[in-house]
C-alpha positions, 0 to 999 in steps of 0.5 A: 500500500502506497503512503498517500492511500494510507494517508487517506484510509487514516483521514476517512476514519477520523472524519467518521469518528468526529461527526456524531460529537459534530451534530450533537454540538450543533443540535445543543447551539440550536435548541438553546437559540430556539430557547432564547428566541421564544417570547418571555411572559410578563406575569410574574407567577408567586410559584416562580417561573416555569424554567426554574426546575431547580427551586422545587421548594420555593415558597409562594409570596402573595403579598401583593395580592393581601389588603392594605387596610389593617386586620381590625378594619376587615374583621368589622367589614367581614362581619358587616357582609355577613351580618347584611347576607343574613338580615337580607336572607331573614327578610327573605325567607319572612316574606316566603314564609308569610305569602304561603300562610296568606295563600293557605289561609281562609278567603274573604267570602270563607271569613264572611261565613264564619259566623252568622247573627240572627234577629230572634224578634223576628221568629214568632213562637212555635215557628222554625226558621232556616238559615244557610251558614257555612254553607249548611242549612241551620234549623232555628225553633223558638218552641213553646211551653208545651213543647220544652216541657214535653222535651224536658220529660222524656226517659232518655234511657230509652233513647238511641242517642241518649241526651238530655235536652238541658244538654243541647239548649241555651234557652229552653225557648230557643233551639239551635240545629244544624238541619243535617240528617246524621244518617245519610245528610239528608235535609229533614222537613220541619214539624213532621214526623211520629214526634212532632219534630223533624222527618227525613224522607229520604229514609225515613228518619224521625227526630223529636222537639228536641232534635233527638234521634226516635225512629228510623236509621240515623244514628245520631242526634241532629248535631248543635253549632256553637252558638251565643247569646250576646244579646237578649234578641241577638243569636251569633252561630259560629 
């Protein structure tokens, strides 16, 4: 082999050997250009920037971002928010509170009915007078002597409802019914009947002077309402 071939083959060798350490050079000097070509942000992060892998424990700081007032002054504003928070929810739930009561309670034409006042001066002895409250017929008798007595002496052992009829009036005078049959709620038709007091034709009910259940299927008396006297010519029901 001839010396300028050897020189050659050495030459060839040393170039192949270098060109790996050559590229790798010229990567790093191109990555660090593309590095300090990038635009840098203007947000200054309290964690620190994101190319400081080394400061793995630095400590935020937020003191830019606290209050300059002093801790007193936010403590009486922290407790006026939730002092007003509250207030304005009380008010709240007041105004809620009160329009479900006001929605569920009785209407004006209800409250009308609630209680009905009767002129008793005008009802002559020994008549009955209807009247509608709550939307119930009410019976209203102003019996005579004859019939109190004939009330007042019945055996109420001997009745299905038993009671006595001091128990159901007032006044012996006046007596106060509502006009629904306790059988079925038929209306009973006044001053008729085996006993002189009310009859239901519907089933054949008979109630006496005194309202009492005495023959037929009904169970029960005819039922009294509550009732005043707050004058001497003055009945209220209800």
């Amino acid at each position: 082999m001839s010396l300028a071939s050897a020189s050659s083959a050495l030459l060839r060798t040393c170039a192949r050997q270098q060109l790996p350490v050559a590229r790798a050079a010229v990567s790093a000097s191109q990555q660090r250009g593309v590095a300090d070509a990038a635009p840098k942000s203007s947000f200054d992060s309290p964690f620190g920037r994101t190319h400081e892998h080394s400061e793995t424990t630095k400590i935020p700081n937020f003191s830019k971002y606290a209050s300059k007032r002093s801790p007193t002054t936010n403590k009486v504003f922290s407790y006026f928010m939730a002092g007003s928070m509250g207030l304005v929810s009380a008010v709240g739930a007041k105004a809620t509170v009160q329009d479900f009561l006001v929605n569920m309670s009785a209407s004006a034409d209800v409250l009308a009915q609630a209680k009905v006042e009767v002129a008793l001066g005008s009802i002559p002895e020994g008549k009955n007078v209807i009247i509608k409250w709550r939307g119930k017929p009410v019976f209203i008798r102003h019996r005579t002597a004859d019939e109190i007595k004939e009330a007042e002496e019945i055996d109420i052992s001997t009745l299905r409802d038993p009671q006595a009829d001091a128990d159901r009036v007032q006044k012996p005078e006046w007596l106060v019914m509502l006009g629904v049959c306790t059988h079925l709620g038929c209306v009973p038709i006044g001053e008729a009947g085996d006993f002189g007091g009310w009859f239901c034709p519907c089933h054949g009910s008979h109630y006496d002077i005194s309202g009492r259940i005495r023959k037929g299927p009904a169970p029960l008396n005819l039922e009294v309402p509550q009732y005043s006297f707050p004058e001497e010519e003055t009945l209220v029901i209800g």
